[in-house]
C-alpha positions in Angstrom: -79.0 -2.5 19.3 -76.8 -5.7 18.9 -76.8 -7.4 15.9 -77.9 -4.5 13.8 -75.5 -3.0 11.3 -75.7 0.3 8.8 -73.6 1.2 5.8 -72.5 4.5 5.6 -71.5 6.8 2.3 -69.6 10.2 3.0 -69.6 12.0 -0.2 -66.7 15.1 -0.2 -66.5 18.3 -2.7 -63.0 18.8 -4.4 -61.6 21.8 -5.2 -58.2 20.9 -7.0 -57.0 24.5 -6.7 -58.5 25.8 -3.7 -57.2 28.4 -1.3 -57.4 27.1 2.1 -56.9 28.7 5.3 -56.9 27.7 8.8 -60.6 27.4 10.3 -59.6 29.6 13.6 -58.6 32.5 11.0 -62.3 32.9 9.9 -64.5 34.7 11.4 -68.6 34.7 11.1 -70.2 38.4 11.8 -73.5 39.2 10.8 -74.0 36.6 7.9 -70.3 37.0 6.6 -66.7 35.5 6.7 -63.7 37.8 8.1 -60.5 37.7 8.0 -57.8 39.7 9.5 -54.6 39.9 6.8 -51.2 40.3 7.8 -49.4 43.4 7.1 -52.9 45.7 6.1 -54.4 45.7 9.3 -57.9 45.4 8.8 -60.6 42.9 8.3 -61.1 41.3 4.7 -64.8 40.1 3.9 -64.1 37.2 2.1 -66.3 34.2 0.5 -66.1 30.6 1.8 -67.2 27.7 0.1 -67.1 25.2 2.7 -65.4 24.4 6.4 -64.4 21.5 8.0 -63.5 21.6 11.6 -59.7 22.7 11.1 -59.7 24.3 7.4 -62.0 26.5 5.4 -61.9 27.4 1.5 -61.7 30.3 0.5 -63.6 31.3 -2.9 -62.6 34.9 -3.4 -61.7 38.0 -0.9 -57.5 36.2 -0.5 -55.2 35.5 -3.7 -52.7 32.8 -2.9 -49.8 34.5 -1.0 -52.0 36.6 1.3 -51.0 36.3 4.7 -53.8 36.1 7.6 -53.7 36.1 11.3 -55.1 33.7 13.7 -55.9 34.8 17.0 
């Protein structure tokens, strides 16, 4: 409505030495995050901490280096 206002707080985790990989790379089947790693040819279950519409972090399942494919 006019004259009405709100103030808004967005609160965001940091991870200072996070592994981050693009968000079209992971893939969610049956509860879990996939990737696909270059060079090994197969999927790599992997844990993600958190996504955001164009990256996700990666907890464990990649070491930095790792190379992944995105469709």
């Amino acid at each position: 409505r006019p004259g009405l206002s709100v103030r808004v707080e967005v609160l965001r985790a940091a991870w200072p030495q996070a592994l981050v990989v693009p968000r079209h790379a992971v893939h969610f089947e049956k509860e879990q995050a996939v990737v696909v790693r270059k060079g090994l040819g197969g999927r790599t279950v992997v844990r993600v901490a958190g996504c955001t519409l164009v990256e996700c972090v990666v907890e464990s399942g990649l070491k930095e280096g790792d190379h992944v494919l995105i469709p």
